[in-house]
Every structure is written in C-alpha cells, then in structure tokens.
MARGUMAR-574884 format. One record per residue (C-alpha): residue in one letter; x, y, z; residue number from 1. Coordinates in steps of 0.5 Angstrom, whole numbers, plus 2048, in hexadecimal, padded with zeros to 3 digits. Example, Ala and Ser with C-alpha at 12.3 -4.5 7.8 and 13.67 -1.06 7.14 Angstrom:
<pt><residu>A</residu><px>819</px><py>7F7</py><pz>810</pz><num>1</num></pt>
<pt><residu>S</residu><px>81B</px><py>7FE</py><pz>80E</pz><num>2</num></pt>
! end
This chain:
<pt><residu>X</residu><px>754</px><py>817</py><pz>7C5</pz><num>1</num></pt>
<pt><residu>X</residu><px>759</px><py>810</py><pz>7C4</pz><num>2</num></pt>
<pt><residu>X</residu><px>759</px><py>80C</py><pz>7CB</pz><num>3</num></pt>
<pt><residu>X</residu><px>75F</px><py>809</py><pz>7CF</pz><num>4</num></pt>
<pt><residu>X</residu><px>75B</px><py>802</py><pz>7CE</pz><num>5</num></pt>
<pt><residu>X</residu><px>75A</px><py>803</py><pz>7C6</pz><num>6</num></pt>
<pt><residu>X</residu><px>75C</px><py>7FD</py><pz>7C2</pz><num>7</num></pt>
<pt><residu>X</residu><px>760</px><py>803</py><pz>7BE</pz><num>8</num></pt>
<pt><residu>X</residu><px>764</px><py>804</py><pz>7C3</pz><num>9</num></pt>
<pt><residu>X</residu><px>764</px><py>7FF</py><pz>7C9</pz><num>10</num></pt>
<pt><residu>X</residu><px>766</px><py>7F9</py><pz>7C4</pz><num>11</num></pt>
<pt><residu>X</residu><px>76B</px><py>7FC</py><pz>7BF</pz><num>12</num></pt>
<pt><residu>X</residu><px>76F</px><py>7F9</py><pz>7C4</pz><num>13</num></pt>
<pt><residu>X</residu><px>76B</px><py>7F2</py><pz>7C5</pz><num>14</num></pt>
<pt><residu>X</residu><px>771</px><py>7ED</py><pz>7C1</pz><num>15</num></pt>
<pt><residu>X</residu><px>776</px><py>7F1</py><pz>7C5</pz><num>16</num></pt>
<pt><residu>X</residu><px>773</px><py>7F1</py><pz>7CB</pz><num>17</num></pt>
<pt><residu>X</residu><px>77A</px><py>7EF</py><pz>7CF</pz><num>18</num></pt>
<pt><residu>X</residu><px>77B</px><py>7F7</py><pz>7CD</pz><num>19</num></pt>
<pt><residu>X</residu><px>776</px><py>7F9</py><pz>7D2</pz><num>20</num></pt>
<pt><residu>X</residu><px>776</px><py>7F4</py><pz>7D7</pz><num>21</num></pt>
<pt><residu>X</residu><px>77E</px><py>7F4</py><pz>7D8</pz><num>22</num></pt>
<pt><residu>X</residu><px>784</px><py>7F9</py><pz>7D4</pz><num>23</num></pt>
<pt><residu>X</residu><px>78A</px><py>7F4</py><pz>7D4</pz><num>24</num></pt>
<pt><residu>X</residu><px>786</px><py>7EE</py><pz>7D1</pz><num>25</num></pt>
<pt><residu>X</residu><px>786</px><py>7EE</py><pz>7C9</pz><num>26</num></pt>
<pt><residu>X</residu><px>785</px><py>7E7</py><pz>7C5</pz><num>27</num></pt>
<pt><residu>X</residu><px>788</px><py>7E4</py><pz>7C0</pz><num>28</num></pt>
<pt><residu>X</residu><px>783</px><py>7E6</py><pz>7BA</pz><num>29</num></pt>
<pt><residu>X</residu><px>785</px><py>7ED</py><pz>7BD</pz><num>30</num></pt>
<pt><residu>X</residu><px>78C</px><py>7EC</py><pz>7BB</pz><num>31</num></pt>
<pt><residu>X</residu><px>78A</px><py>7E9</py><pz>7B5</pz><num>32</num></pt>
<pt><residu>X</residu><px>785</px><py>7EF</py><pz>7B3</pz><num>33</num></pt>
<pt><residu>X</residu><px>78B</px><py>7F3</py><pz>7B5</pz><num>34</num></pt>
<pt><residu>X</residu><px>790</px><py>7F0</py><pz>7B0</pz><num>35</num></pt>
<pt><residu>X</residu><px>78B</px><py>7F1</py><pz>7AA</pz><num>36</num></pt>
<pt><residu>X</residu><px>789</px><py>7F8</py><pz>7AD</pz><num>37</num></pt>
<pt><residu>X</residu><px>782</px><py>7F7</py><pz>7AE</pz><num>38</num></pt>
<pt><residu>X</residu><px>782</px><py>7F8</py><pz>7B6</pz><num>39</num></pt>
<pt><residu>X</residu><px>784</px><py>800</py><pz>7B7</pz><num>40</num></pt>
<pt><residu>X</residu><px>780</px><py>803</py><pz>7B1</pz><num>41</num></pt>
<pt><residu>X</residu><px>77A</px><py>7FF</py><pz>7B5</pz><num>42</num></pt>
<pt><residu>X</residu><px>77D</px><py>801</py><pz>7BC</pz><num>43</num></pt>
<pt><residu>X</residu><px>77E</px><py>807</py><pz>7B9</pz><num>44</num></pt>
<pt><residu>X</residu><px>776</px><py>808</py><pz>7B7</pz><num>45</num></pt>
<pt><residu>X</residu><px>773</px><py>806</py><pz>7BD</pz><num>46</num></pt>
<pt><residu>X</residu><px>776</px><py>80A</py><pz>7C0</pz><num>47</num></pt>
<pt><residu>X</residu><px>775</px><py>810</py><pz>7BD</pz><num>48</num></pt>
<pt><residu>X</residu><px>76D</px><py>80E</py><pz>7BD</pz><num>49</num></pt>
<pt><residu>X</residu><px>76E</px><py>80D</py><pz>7C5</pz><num>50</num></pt>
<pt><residu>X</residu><px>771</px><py>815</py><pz>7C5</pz><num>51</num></pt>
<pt><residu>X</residu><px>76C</px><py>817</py><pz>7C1</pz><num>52</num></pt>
<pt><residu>X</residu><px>766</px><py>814</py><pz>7C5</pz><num>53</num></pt>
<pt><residu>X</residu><px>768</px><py>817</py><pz>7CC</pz><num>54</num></pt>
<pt><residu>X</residu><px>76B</px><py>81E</py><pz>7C9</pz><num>55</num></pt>
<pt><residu>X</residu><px>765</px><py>81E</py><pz>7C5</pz><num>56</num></pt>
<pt><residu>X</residu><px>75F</px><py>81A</py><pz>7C6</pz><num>57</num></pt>
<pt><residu>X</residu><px>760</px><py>818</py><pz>7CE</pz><num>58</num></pt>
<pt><residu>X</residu><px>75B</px><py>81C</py><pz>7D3</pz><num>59</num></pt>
<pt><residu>X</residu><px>75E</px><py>81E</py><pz>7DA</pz><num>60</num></pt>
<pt><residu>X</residu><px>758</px><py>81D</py><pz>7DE</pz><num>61</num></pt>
<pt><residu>X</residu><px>757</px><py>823</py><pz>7E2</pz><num>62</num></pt>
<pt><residu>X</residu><px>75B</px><py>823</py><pz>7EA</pz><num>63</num></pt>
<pt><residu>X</residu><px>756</px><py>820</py><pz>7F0</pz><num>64</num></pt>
! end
C-alpha cells in the first residue's frame, strides 16, 4: 500500500510546491517550462499518479 506521505507521491510536487501552498501563484520557470511544453505534460503525470494513489492505493480508514 503506497502512503500519502511516500516520497513517490508527496515530493512529486516539491519544485513547484507554490501549487500546493496557493493556485494563483506560478513563477517564472513555470512560464518558461510552459512556453518550451515541459510543464503540462509534468502537471499532467503527477496528476495522474496522485489519482491513481487515492482511487487505488489509498485505505479509508474505517469510521469511528
């Protein structure tokens, strides 16, 4: 079972932890990876890996 607080999931986003912290910020090496099509195909595989972890790896732990 994969943990919320793995490194395979959790640091995925660590260079762009501004995505996590806040939606509105971006920096400038975000409109760079952009223009040179490197940051929608990353975005694009984290978030794939996220959906996976919590639609198949994540245990619901049961109600109290």
């Amino acid at each position: 079972m994969l943990n919320i607080h793995d490194d395979t999931v959790v640091c995925q986003l660590s260079e762009r932890q501004h995505f996590v912290d806040n939606s509105d910020m971006y920096s400038l090496q975000d409109l760079i990876d952009l223009a040179n099509d490197v940051l929608l195909p990353e975005l694009t595989q984290i978030h794939a890996s996220f959906a996976l972890h919590i639609k198949t790896d994540c245990e619901v732990p049961p109600a109290i």
